[in-house]
Structures are given as C-alpha cells and as structure tokens.
C-alpha positions in Angstrom: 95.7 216.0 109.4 99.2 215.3 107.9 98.9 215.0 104.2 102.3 215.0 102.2 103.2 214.9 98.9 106.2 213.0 97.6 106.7 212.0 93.6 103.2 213.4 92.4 101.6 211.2 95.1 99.5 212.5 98.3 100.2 210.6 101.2 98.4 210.6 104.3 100.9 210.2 107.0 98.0 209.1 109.8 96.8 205.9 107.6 100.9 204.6 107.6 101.2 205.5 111.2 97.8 203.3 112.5 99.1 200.2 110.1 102.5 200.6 112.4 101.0 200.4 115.4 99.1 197.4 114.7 102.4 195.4 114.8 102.7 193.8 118.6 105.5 195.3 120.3 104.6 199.1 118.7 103.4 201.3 121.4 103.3 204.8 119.1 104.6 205.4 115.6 105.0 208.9 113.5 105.7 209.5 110.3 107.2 212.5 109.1 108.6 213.6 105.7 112.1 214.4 105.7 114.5 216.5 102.9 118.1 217.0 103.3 120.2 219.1 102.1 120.3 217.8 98.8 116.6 218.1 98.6 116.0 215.0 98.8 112.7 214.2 100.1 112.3 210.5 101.9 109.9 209.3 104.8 110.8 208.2 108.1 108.8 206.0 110.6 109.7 206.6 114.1 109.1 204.0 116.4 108.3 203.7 120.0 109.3 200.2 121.0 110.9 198.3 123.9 114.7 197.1 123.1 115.0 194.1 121.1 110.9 193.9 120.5 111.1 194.7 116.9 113.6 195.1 114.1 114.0 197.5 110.9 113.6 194.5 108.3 110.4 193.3 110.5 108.7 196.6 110.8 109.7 197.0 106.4 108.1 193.4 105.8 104.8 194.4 107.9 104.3 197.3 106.1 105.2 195.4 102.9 101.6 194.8 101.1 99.4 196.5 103.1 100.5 200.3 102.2 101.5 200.9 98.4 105.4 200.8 97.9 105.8 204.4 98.0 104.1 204.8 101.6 106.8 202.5 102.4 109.2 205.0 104.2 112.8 204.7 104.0 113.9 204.4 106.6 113.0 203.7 110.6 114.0 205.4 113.8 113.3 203.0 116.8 113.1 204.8 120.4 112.2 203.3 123.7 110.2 206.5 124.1 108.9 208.8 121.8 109.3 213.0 123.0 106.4 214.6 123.7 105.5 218.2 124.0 103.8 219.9 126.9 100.5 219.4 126.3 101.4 215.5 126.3 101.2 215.2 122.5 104.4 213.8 120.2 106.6 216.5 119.6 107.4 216.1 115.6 110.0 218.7 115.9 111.8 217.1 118.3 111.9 213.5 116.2 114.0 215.2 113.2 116.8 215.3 115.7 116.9 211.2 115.8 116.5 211.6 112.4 119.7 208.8 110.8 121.9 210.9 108.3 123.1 207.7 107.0 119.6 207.5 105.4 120.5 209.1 102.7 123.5 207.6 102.4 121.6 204.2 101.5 121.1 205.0 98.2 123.8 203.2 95.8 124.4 205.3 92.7 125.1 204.1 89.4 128.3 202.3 89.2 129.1 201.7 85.3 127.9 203.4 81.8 124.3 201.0 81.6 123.2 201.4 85.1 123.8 205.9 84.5 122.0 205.2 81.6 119.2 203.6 83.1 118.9 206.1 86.4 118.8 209.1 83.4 115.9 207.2 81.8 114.3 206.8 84.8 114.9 210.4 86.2 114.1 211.8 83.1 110.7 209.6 82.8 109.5 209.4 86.6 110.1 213.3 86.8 112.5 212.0 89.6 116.3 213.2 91.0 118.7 211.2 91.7 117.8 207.8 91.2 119.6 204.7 92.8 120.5 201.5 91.2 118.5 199.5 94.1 115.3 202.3 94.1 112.1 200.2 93.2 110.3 201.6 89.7 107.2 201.7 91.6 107.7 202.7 94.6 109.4 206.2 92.7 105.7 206.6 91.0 106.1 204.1 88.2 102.9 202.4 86.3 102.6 201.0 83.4 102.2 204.3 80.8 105.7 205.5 82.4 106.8 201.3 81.5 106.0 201.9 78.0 108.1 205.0 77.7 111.3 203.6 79.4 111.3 200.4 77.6 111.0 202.4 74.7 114.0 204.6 75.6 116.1 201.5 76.2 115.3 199.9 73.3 116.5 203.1 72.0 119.5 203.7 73.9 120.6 199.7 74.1 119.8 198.4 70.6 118.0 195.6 73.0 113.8 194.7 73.4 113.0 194.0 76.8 109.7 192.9 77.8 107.6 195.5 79.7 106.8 192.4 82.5 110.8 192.2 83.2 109.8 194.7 85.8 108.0 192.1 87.5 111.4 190.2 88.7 114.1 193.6 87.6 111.8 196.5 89.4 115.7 198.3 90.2 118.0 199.8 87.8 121.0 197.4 88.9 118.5 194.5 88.1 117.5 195.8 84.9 121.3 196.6 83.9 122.1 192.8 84.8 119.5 192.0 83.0 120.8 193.8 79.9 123.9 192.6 79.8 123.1 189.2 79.8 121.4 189.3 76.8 119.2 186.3 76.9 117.4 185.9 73.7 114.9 183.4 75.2 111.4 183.1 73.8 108.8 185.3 75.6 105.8 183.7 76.7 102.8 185.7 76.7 102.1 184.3 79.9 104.4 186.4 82.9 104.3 185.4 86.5 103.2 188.4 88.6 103.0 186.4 92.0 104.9 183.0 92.8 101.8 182.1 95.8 102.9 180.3 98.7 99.7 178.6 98.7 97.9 175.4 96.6 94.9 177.3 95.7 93.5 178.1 92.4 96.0 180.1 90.0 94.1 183.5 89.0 95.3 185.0 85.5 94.8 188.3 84.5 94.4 189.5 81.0 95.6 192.5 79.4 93.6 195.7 78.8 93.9 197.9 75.5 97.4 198.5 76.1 98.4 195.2 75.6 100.6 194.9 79.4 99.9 193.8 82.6 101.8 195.9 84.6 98.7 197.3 86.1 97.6 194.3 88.0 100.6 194.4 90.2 99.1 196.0 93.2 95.9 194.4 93.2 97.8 190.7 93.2 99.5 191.9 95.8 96.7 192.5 98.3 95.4 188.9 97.0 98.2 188.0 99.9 101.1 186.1 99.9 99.5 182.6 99.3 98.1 183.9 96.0 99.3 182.7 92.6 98.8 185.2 90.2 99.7 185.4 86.7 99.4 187.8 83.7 98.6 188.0 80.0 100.3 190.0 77.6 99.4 190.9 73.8 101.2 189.5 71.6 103.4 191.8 68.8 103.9 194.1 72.2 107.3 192.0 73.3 107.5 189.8 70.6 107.7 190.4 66.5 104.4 188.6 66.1 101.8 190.8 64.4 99.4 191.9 66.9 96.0 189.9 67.1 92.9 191.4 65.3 90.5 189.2 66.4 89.2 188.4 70.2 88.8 184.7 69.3 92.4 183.9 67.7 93.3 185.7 71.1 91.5 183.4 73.4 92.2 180.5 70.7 96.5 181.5 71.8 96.2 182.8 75.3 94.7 178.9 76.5 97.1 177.3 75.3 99.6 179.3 76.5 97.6 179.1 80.2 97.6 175.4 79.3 101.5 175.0 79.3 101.9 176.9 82.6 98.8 175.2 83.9 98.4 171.8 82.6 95.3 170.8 83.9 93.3 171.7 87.5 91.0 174.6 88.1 91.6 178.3 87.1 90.4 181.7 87.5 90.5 184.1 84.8 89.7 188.1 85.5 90.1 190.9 83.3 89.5 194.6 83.3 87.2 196.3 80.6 88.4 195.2 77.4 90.5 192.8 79.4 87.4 191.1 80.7 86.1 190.5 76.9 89.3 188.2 76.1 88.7 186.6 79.5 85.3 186.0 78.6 85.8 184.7 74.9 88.6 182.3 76.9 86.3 181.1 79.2 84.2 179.9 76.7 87.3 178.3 74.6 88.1 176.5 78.5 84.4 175.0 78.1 84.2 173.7 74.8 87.3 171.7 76.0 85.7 170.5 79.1 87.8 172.2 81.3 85.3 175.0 83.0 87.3 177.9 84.7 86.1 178.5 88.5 85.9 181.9 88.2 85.5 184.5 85.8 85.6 187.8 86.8 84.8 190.9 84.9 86.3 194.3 86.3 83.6 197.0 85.0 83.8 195.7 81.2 81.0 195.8 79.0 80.0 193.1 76.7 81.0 194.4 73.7 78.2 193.8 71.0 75.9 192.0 73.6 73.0 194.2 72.3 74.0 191.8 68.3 72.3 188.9 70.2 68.8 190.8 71.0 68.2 191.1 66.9 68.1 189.2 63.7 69.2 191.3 60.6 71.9 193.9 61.0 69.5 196.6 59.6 67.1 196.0 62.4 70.2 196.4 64.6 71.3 199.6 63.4 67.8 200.9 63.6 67.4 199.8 66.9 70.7 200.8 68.4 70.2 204.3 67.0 66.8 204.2 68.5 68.3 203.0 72.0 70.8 205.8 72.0 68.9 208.6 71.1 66.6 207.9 73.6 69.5 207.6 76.2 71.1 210.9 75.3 67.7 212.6 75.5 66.3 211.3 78.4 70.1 212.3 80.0 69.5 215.7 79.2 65.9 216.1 79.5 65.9 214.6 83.6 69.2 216.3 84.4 68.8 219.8 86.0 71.9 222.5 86.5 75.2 221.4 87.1 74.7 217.4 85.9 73.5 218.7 82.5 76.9 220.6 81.9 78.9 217.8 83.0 77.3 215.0 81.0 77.7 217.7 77.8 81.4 218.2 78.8 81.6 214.4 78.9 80.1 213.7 75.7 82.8 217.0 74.3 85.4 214.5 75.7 84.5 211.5 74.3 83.5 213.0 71.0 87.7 214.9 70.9 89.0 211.6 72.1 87.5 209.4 69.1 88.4 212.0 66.6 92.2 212.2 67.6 92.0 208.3 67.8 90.7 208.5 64.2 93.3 211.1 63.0 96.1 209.0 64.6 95.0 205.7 63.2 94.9 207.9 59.7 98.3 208.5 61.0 99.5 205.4 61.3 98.4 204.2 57.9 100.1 206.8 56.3 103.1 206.2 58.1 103.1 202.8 57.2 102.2 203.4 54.0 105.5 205.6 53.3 107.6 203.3 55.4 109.3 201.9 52.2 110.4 205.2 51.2 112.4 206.3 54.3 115.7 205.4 55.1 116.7 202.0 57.2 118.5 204.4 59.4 116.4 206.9 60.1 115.4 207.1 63.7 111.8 209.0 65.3 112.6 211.9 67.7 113.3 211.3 71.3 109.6 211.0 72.2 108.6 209.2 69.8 107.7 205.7 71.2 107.9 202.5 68.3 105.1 202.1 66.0 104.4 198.5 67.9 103.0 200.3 71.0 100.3 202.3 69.0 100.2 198.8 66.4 99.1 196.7 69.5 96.3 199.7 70.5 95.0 199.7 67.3 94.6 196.3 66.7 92.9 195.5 69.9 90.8 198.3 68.9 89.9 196.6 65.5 89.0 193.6 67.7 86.8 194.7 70.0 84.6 196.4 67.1 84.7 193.1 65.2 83.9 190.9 67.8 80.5 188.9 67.7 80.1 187.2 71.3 78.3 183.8 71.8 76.7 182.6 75.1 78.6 181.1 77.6 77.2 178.1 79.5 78.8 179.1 83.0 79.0 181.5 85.6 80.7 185.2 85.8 80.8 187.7 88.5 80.8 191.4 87.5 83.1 193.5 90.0 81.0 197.4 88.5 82.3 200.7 89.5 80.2 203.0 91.9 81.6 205.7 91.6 79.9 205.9 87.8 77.2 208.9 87.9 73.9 207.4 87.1 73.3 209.0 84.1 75.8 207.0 82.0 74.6 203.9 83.6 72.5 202.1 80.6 72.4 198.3 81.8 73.4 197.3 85.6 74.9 194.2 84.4 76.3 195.7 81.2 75.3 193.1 78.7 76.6 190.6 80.3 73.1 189.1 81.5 72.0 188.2 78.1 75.7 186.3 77.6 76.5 184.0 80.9 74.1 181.5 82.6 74.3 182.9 85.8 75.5 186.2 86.7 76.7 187.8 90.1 77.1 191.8 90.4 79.1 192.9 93.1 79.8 196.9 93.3 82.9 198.1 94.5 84.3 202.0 95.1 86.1 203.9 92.5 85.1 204.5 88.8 86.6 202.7 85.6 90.0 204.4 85.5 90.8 204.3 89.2 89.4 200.8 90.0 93.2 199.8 90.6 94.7 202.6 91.9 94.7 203.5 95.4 92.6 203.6 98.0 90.1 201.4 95.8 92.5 199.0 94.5 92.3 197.3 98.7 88.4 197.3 98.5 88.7 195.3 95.0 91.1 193.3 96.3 89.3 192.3 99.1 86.3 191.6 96.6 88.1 189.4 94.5 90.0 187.6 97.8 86.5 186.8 98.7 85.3 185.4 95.8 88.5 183.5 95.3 88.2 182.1 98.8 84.5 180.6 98.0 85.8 179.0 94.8 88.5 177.2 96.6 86.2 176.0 99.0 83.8 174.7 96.5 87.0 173.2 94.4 87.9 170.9 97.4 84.5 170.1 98.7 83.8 168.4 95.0 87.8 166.8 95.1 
C-alpha cells in the first residue's frame, strides 16, 4: 500500500517495515520517504522501542543483508511510542515532525579536486544529485553497466586504470579517491574477493558473464550470509593489458590456476550465470583431469553451448539437422500459439533478429576501427561517451569463444538453477543440453527470467537455492573427512 520510488528503484515501504519488526525489542516500525528542502529524497525508519532496547547502528546492521542497500533508510527515529490517529492507526503525518534535520546533514561532501571529480562522475552516471564522499555506489542504484561507464570516465579524467572489482572494498567516493592517489601498480589477479566468510566451509567462485566483471554477483553473495566465502572471476584484457581470451578452454586452462593460488588445495564450488556457467563448466572439467573434483557446480539458466555437436558425426549432418530442429521449433511456435502469444513470440524473434544485426555492424565497427588505428593521432581522444575499445574488445572475444567452443563430457555432477519465469514456447530442452554433457544432473527452478535472475526480489529465492545446495555439499565434505 506504500510503494515509493527513490533513484529509479520502486520500494515497497511495508516489506522494510515487517523486516524491522522482526528485531526483539521492535514493537512497530514505519517507514516513510522524506525530501527536504533541497529536494533531497532519503528514507527514515521510525521506531517504536523501549529506552535503551535497541540502538541506531543495531537496527542498520539488522537490516544489513536482508533488504538491498538502497532499502536501507538513512536514517532512524526511535520513539517509546509511536502517534496514532483516531481510528487507532499510525499517524504518518504526525512522524515527519520527529523527523532528525541533522539527517541531511550526514552527508560529507567532497573535500579536495579528486573526490569533486568523482561525486560529478558519479552524479552524472547514477542520474543522482548531490553525491557524498561516504554514499555507497550501490546503494545510490549502481550495477555493473553504470561500473563500466565510471571506470571509464576515471580512466579518462585521472590518466589512471582501476579495476571494475575495486568497488568491492572502495564502494564510496572518499574510498575510491584514496584509492587513486595511492597509485598502487600492483598486479591484478583475475581472481577478486567479493566476500571474506566468517565461516570454514567450502569457498564458492563465481565466473564472469559476457561482460567480462563480476560486479553482478554482489548481492546474491550477500544473501549466501555472513559465513560465506565468496569469490569472483574476471576476464582477463578487462583490468589488465592482456589480450582478451578467445577460447573457453585457455580460459578455464588460466582461471584454475589462478583459483589454485587463492585455493591451494580442499574442496570448491564453482557457479556461473549463462555464458558464465560454460567457463565454469569447461573448469570443472580442467579440476577433474587434475584429480581435484569441485563439490559443486552450478549453472544459473546457461545453455550448453554446442551440446547438440555431440548428438552427430560429420558437421554436414549437423547443419542439416540443426536447421531441421529449428525450423520445426519456430513452426510448431507459431502454429500452437493463438492471439496475443503469437505477436509476442514474433516481436521477440524482431528483437533478437535487430540485436544480432547491430552486434554484427558494431563488430564491423570495431574492425574498422582497429584497422585505421595506425593512422590516427596518439593524442586523439573518443568523445565523452565513448567508453575504451577494451570493454567492447573483451565482449567480442568472449563472443568468438562461445561460438567456437566444442564441449566434452564431464564425469561429475552439476545442478542447473533454470528461470521460470521463461514462456514455454522458447523452452526447447528442460535441461538445456546440459543432460547429454554431465554424469548426473539436478534441475532446480527458481522465479525470475534470465535477465533478472539476480536482481531483486528473485535474487533472495536464488540465493536461498544456492545456500541450500551449498549446505548439502558441506555436509557431504565433512562426513567423507
């Protein structure tokens, strides 16, 4: 019944309220959104407590990892009783008069010429006002897209290549102007810690989708809990000078043995999403060959790319099949769909069909670009958009990969996490190749569809998913030591 909107994202007011009053000590809490007179929009929690039963930091940490950073409010107004109305009910109206006007006060602007620069990168990118040198990137609405640009910008504006995972320990601007002034020109690992767990269990690493980063999989290893070791895998070429990988295998071939000098020898978990859950795959079966099994692989809706290569013995047979397979899944599509469906899986196949061309005209692009690079000047710089040719170098690459890649069978076990949300009609195979690839192979359907599998509210269900699986593996790992 109270649904707000605050930096592109719609909050429901209700959900942050019932996680509040699950803290002991919280007999009622509302939630209200709150702009000054600088229109400055922040929440505030209001709290009915007893005096001395709970604490600002306390009810902050509670809220931290089970409500997304930007549900998070502000600030909190604790009251021994919170006023009500005449028919009994909270009066809202009545809580913006305990409202703190030092709230707004909390927020430390930029101090010195890097950390302005910074908070107008950020403003500029985020679509944000007035940024603050302690704000968190994600809690203003930052993900990973909106990472690429402002890395881009302060490569830019600084001369200096940060890596896209700083943000994992400098989410603020005052962290990431520290950072920038120290100037550390230490190797980069492709390897980035996303979660230092608390706990012994086994380490889970996630791999990197088409984009190359891992700044995605920060929520999700969030809701793992605190106990939770969690790491990520980055392309390489994206923070580094290395050319970009072309083929899955010399990617798995690097990515062990970088796992391997982080984790020199016990149990892992790999887990990837879509193309991510290829590499993971292909790694996996490097881990086996060496005797070292991993004790979960986990596959977040990918498809086993050229799965279907395995079902045939000369590549003319496969083309002729293939074709076969897909005309008669287009066809039966649009012969069983009636009405509305029908439109929407033509529409679809419009946007797939526009999205491949302009991928093909902007690889055409690229080469072209390249191709002329020796004739521009060293000094000449792209427009302010523009982002380096590395970003859309890494894309491509991993794009030439995936088409190239010939997959083998792997001796072990893999669960498949598949989207629900995916209308039936562009569902070919349940376990989408993967069942002609792994010896054993668990599907486990969670909500959400392939883009939103780690956004809110679905990212909690997967977590919860994975938390489960994780927990059964640990299990097994110490029964057997």
């Amino acid at each position: 019944d109270h649904q707000v909107k605050l930096r592109g994202f719609r909050i429901e007011l209700g959900e942050i309220e019932a996680v509040l009053k699950q803290l002991p000590g919280v007999a009622n809490a509302v939630v209200l959104l709150h702009q000054d007179d600088t229109a400055d929009k922040r929440l505030i929690a209001y709290v009915e407590s007893a005096v001395g039963t709970v604490t600002k930091p306390l009810l902050k940490s509670f809220l931290d990892g089970k409500v997304p950073a930007f549900e998070v409010p502000a600030d909190f107004v604790i009251l021994d009783c919170l006023p009500l109305n005449q028919n009994g009910k909270v009066d809202r109206g009545a809580l913006r008069d305990h409202t703190p006007i030092a709230a707004a006060a909390e927020r430390v602007p930029p101090r010195n010429h890097v950390e302005r620069a910074l908070a107008e990168i950020w403003e500029s990118t985020l679509r944000v006002e007035s940024v603050g040198v302690t704000d968190d990137f994600f809690a203003l609405g930052g993900h990973s897209l909106a990472a690429v640009v402002v890395f881009s910008r302060i490569e830019k504006t600084f001369g200096q290549r940060l890596p896209i995972s700083a943000l994992f320990e400098s989410p603020t601007v005052e962290m990431l102007a520290a950072r920038l002034r120290e100037r550390v020109d230490a190797e980069i690992s492709c390897v980035v810690a996303i979660q230092k767990g608390a706990g012994s269990g086994v380490p889970l690493f996630f791999v990197h989708g088409i984009g190359g980063n891992v700044l995605g999989f920060r929520d999700v290893a969030r809701l793992l809990g605190p106990e939770q070791t969690v790491y990520g895998i980055q392309a390489r070429g994206l923070y580094d000078d290395h050319p970009p990988d072309t083929s899955i295998e010399t990617m798995a071939a690097h990515y062990v043995a970088a796992i391997r000098g982080v984790c020199p020898d016990g149990q892992l978990a790999l887990c990837g999403l879509s193309f991510g859950g290829v590499v993971a795959f292909e790694m996996a079966r490097h881990l086996d060959a060496q005797g070292s099994p991993v004790a979960l692989l986990a596959l977040l809706d990918a498809t086993a790319l050229g799965a279907h290569r395995l079902l045939h013995k000369t590549q003319a047979r496969d083309k002729l099949l293939l074709l076969g397979r897909r005309f008669r899944y287009h066809a039966g599509n649009l012969l069983l769909a009636r009405g509305r469906p029908r439109s929407e899986y033509l529409a679809a196949r419009g946007r797939t069909f526009r999205r491949r061309t302009l991928s093909a005209a902007w690889r055409a692009a690229l080469r072209l670009h390249d191709a002329l690079a020796w004739f521009r000047s060293p000094t000449e710089s792209a427009g302010p958009g523009a982002l380096p040719s590395r970003f859309h170098n890494v894309s491509e690459s991993l794009f030439l990969a995936a088409r190239q890649y010939r997959p083998q069978p792997y001796r072990g076990a893999a669960t498949l996490f598949r989207a629900r949300d995916t209308p039936a009609i562009f569902v070919r195979d349940p376990a989408k190749g993967w069942a002609e690839l792994v010896q054993s192979l668990t599907i486990v359907e969670v909500p959400g569809n392939h883009e939103t599998l780690l956004l809110e509210p679905h990212v909690r269900a997967l977590a919860a998913a994975l938390r489960q699986r994780l927990d059964a593996v640990q299990e097994r790992v110490q029964r057997v030591s």
